[in-house]
C-alpha positions in Angstrom: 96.4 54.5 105.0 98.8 53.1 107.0 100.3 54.3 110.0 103.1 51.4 111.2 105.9 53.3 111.7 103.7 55.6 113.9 103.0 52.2 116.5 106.8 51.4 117.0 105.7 51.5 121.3 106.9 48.1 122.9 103.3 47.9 124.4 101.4 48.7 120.8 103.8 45.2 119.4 103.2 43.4 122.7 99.4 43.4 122.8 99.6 42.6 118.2 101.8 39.4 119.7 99.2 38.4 122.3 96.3 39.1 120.6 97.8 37.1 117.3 98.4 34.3 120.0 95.1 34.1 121.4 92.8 34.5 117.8 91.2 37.9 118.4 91.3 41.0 115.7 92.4 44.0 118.3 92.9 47.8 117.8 94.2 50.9 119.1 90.8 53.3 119.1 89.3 56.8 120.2 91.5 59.9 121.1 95.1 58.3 120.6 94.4 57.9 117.0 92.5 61.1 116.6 95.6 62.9 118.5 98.4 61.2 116.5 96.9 61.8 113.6 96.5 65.6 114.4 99.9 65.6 115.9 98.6 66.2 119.4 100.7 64.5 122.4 98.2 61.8 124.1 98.7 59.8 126.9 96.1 57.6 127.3 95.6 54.9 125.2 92.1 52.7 124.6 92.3 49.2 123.4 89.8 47.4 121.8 89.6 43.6 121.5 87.3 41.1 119.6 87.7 39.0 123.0 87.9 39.5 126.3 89.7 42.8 127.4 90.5 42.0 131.0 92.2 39.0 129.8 93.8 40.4 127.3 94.9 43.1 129.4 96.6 40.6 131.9 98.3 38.6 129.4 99.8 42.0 127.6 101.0 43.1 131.6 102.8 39.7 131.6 104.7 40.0 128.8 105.9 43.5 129.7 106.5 42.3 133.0 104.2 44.7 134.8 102.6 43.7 138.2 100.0 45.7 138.4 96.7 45.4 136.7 93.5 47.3 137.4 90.3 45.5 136.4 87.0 47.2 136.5 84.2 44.3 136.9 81.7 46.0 136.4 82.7 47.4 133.3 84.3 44.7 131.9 87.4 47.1 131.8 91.4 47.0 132.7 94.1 49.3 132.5 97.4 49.4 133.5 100.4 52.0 133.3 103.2 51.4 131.2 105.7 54.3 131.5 103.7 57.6 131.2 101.4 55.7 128.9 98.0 54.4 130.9 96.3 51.8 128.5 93.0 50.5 129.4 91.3 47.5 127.7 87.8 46.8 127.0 86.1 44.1 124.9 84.3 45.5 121.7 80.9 45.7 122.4 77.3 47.3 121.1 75.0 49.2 123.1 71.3 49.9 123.5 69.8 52.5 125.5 66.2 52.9 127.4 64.7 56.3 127.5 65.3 58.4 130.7 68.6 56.4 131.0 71.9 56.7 130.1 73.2 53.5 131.2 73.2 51.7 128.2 72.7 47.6 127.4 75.9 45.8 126.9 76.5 42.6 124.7 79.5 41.5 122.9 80.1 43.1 119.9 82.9 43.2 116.7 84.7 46.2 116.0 82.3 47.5 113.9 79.6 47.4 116.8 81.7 49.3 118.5 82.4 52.1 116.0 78.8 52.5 115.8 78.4 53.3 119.7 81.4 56.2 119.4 79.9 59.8 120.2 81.8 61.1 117.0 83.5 60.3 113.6 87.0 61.4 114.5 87.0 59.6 117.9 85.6 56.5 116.1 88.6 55.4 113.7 90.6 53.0 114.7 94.7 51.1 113.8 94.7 47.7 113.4 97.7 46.0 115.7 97.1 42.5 114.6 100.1 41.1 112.6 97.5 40.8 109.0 97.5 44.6 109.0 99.3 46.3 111.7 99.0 50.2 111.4 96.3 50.3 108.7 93.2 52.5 109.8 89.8 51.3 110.1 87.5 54.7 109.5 84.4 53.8 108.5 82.8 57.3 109.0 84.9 59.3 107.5 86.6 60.5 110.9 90.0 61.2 108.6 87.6 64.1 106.0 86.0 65.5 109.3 89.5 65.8 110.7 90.7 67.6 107.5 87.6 69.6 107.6 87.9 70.8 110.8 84.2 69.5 112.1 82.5 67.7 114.6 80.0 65.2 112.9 78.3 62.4 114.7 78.7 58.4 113.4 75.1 58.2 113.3 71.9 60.1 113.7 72.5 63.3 116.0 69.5 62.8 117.4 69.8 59.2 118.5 73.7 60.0 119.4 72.4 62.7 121.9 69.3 60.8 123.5 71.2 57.6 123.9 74.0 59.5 126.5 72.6 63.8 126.8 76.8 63.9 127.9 77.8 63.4 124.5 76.3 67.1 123.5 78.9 68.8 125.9 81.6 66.4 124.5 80.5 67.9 121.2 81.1 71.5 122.7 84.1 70.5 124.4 85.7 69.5 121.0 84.9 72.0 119.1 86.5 74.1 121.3 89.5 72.3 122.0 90.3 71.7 118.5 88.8 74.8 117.2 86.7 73.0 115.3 83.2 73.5 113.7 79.8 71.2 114.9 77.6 70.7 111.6 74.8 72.6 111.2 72.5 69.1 111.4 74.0 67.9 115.1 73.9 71.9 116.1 69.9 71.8 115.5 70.4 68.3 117.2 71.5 69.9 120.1 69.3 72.5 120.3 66.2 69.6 120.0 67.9 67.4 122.5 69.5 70.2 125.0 66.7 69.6 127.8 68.3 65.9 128.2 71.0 67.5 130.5 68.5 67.1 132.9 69.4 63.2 133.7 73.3 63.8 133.7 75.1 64.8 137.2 76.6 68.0 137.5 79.7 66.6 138.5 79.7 64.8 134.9 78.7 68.2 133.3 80.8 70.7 135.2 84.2 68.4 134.4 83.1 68.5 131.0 82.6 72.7 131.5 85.7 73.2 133.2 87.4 71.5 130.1 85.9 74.7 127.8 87.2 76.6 130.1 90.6 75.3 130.0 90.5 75.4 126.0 93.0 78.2 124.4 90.4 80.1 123.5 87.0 79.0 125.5 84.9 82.3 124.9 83.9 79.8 121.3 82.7 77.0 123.6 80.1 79.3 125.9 78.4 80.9 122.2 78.0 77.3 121.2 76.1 76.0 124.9 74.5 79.5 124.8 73.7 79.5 120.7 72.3 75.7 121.5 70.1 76.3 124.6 72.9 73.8 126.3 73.9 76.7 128.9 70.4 77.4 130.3 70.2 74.0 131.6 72.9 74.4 134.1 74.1 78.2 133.8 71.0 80.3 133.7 72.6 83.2 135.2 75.3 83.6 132.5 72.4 82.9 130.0 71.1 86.4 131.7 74.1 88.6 130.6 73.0 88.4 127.1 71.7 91.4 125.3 71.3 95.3 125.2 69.1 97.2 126.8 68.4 100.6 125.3 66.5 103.5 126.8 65.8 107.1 125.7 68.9 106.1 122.8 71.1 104.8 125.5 72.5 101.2 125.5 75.0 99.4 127.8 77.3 97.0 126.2 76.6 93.3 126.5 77.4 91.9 129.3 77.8 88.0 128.3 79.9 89.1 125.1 81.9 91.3 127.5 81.9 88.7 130.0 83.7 86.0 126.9 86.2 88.9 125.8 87.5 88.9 129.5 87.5 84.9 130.0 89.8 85.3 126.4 92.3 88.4 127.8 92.9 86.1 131.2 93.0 83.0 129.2 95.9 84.9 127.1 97.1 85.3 130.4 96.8 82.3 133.0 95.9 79.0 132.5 94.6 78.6 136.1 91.0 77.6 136.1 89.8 79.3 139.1 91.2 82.6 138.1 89.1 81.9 134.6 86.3 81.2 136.7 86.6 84.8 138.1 86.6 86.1 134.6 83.3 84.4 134.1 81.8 85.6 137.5 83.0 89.3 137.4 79.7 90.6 136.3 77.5 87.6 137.2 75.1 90.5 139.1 75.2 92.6 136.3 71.6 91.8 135.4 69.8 92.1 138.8 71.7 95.2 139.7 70.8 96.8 136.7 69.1 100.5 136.7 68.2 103.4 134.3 68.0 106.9 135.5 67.8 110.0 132.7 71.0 111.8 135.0 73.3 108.5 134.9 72.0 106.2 132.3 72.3 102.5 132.8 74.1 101.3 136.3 74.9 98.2 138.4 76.2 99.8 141.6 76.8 96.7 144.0 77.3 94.6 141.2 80.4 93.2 143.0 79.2 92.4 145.9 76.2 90.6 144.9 77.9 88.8 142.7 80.5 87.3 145.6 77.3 86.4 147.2 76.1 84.7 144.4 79.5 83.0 143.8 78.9 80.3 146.3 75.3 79.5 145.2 76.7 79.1 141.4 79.6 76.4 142.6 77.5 74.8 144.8 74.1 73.6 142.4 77.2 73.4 140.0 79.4 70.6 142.0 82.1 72.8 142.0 84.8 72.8 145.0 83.7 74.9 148.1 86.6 75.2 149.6 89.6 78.0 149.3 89.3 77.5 145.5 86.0 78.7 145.7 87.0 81.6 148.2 89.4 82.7 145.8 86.7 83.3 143.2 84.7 85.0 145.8 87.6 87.3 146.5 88.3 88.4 143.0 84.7 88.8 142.1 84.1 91.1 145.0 87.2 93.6 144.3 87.7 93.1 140.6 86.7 97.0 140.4 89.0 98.2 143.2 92.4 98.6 140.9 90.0 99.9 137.3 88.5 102.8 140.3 92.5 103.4 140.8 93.2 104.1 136.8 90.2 106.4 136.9 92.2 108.9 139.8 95.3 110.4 141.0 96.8 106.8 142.1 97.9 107.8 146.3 100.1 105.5 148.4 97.5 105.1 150.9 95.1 103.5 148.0 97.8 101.3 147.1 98.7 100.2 150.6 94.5 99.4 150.7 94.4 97.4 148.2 97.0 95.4 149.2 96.3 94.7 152.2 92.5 93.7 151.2 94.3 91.4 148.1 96.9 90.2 150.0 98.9 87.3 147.7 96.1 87.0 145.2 97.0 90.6 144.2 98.8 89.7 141.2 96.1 87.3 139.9 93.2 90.2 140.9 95.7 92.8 138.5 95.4 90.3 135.7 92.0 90.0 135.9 91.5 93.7 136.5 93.6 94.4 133.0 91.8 91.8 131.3 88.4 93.8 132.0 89.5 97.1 130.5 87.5 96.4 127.2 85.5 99.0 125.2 84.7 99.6 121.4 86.5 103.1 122.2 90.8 102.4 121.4 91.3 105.9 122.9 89.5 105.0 126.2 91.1 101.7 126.2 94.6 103.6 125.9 93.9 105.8 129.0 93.2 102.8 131.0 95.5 100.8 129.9 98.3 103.5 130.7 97.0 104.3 134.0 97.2 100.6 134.6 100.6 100.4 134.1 100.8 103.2 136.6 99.3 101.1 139.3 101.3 98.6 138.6 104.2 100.3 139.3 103.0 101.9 142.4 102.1 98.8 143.2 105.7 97.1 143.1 106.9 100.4 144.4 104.6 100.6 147.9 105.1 96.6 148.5 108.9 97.1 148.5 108.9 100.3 150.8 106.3 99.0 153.4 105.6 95.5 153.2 102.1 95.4 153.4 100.7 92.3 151.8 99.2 90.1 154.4 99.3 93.1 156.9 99.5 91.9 160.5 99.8 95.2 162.7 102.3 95.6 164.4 100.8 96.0 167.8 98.8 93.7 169.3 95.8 93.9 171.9 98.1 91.8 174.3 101.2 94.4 173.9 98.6 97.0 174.3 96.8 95.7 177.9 100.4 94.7 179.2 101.9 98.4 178.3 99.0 100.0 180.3 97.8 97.4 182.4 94.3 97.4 180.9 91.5 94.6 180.7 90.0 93.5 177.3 87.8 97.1 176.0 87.3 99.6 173.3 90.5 101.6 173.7 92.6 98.9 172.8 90.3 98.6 169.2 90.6 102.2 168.7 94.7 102.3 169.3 94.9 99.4 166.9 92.9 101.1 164.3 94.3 104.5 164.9 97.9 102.6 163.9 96.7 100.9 160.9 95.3 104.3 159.8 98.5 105.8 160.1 100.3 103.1 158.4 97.7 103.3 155.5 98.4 107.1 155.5 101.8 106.4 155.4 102.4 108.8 158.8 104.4 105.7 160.1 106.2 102.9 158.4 105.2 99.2 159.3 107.8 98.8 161.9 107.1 97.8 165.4 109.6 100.7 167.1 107.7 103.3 165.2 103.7 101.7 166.1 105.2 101.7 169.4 105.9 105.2 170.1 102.2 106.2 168.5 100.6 103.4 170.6 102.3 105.2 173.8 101.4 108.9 172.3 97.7 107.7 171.6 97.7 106.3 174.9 98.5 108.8 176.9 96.1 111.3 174.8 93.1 109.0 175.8 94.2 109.2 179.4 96.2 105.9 179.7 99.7 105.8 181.9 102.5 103.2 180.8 103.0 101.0 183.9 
């Protein structure tokens, strides 16, 4: 098959010219091939040569006339930007590996070598761009069935695939879920054998690979595969812990890590913002170690929420992850994620709603979105309930912000107008006449207007004893 009119790019004919001029077979190989074929936009564009890829790279630059040339020594690599296309060179090479490493042994190689070193068949087909045969597909394994089939299938033995570089079982996850495809049943049992190799990768190397999943349309798939595969223990033990139901005296509680996917799938429908999907996955983190049976109640997991913002920190940080306001955001969300599903269970009061706010502040709409994604059962009639009542704290919701402006509340009275209006030192009163304000705001007694906090902050005042001077 051949795939010419496809490479019409300037920069695909200018590195066939080149590479025609100085003797060497090259090719267009990996991801851009997989994605054109699947009619996927790709940016990023990997070059193989039968020579020497910084060189090559160089010379192609030149004739585009672009200046700027990246070259990675140590990898033998270069890559340079042409338009919103980033194409990176390399010079075809085999590999050999050394148990406990995953830095492999590089020599010189011909395409084929290459091929052979590819983590999987549809990443390792490859378009000629040499004059002979520009366009025609090299696919020595196949990648174009395993395409059709919708399957993720490894060049060579999974076993030897997943030893040589432990990263490549993720990729394999990552995939799958990406492209919705299917791993075969021989590299699944591959992974399962090989999963304890994680250990010798970084967690920065894993998590980006995570995070991807978790970006996916529809990344509940990816998490049954790492848990199906033993792959998630090795990073993500307490998420390995939601799974199951417990029953006692015929009573059961639902599983929590299926739960746990069904709301990472309703926010994915949702947002595409990664940190709000990590909230998804951290809701019920402390489901399991909060966990109780009594005959009156049946199962619980009072505090769940709060021990699981606790644990939120511990999980991004063994993870990599960012510990900064991305990670406080989680935190957030985790720790009130069952303040609006308490409203939908209640008469819904202004005060409640003016709480809530305040406590959100502008990651209200995000916490709502999670907050709806977790209203899940096996009963449609319950769901309906919920789901209505929902609604109805949504509305309140829009309803209270526009009357009294609470979000990010800031009262209205400081300590300073406080000890300059009575001509008081730094103490307790000036705590309680702030509170006793906030209160009535919250009760909605007084709007959020400085005139109206005023006047109580005089009454209160002068009922605890204090004279205006």
């Amino acid at each position: 098959m051949n795939y010419k009119k496809s490479l019409q790019h300037n920069v695909f004919k200018a590195i066939g010219k080149i590479a025609d001029k100085r003797g060497e077979r090259v090719f267009v190989i990996g991801g851009f091939v997989r994605d054109l074929i699947l009619d996927r936009p790709s940016k990023d564009i990997d070059i193989v040569t039968e020579g020497k890829g910084v060189d090559l790279a160089k010379d192609v630059a030149k004739e585009l006339g672009i200046r700027k040339v990246n070259v990675f020594k140590n990898f033998g690599t270069a890559m340079f930007n042409c338009g919103d296309l980033e194409v990176e060179f390399v010079g075809a090479r085999k590999e050999s590996y050394k148990r406990g490493s995953r830095k492999p042994i590089v020599e010189d190689g011909t395409l084929e070598d290459d091929q052979n070193r590819r983590d999987f068949t549809i990443n390792a087909m490859a378009l000629s761009l040499s004059s002979e045969n520009y366009g025609e597909l090299i696919d020595p394994f196949n990648g174009m069935r395993d395409l059709d089939l919708g399957v993720i299938r490894t060049p060579l033995d999974p076993d030897i695939t997943f030893n040589d570089d432990p990263l490549r079982m993720m990729r394999a996850v990552r995939f799958a879920t990406q492209l919705g495809f299917t791993i075969v049943p021989k590299s699944i049992d591959a992974l399962k054998r090989n999963a304890a190799r994680l250990e010798i990768i970084s967690m920065e190397r894993i998590h980006i690979e995570l995070n991807k999943i978790i970006l996916a349309k529809r990344p509940g798939q990816g998490f049954k595969i790492l848990a199906k595969t033993g792959l998630l223990e090795q990073f993500f033990p307490e998420m390995v812990d939601l799974q199951g139901v417990e029953t006692r005296n015929g009573i059961g509680h639902k599983d929590n890590f299926l739960h746990t996917l069904q709301v990472l799938e309703n926010v994915s429908d949702k947002s595409d913002d990664l940190w709000l999907r990590w909230a998804a996955i951290l809701h019920d983190i402390a489901k399991p170690p909060t966990k109780r049976f009594d005959n009156r109640n049946g199962w619980t997991f009072h505090g769940h929420e709060d021990k699981g913002a606790r644990m939120t920190p511990k999980i991004f940080k063994r993870l990599k992850l960012p510990m900064d306001a991305k990670m406080k955001f989680v935190q957030k969300l985790v720790l009130l994620h069952l303040r609006p599903i308490a409203l939908t269970k209640e008469v819904v009061t202004d005060s409640a709603i003016r709480r809530l706010l305040i406590v959100a502040g502008d990651d209200i709409d995000a916490l709502m979105i999670l907050c709806r994604a977790d209203i899940t059962s096996k009963n449609e009639t319950k769901v309906k309930r919920y789901l209505k009542n929902y609604e109805i704290v949504v509305k309140k919701l829009k309803e209270v912000e526009e009357n009294d402006s609470v979000r990010n509340f800031q009262p209205p009275v400081t300590g300073k107008m406080i000890m300059k209006t009575f001509g008081i030192s730094p103490s307790r009163p000036i705590g309680e006449i702030k509170k006793a304000i906030k209160e009535a705001i919250l009760e909605g007694d007084i709007k959020n207007d400085p005139d109206e906090a005023f006047e109580l902050m005089l009454k209160i005042g002068s009922e605890m004893g204090l004279k205006r001077i």
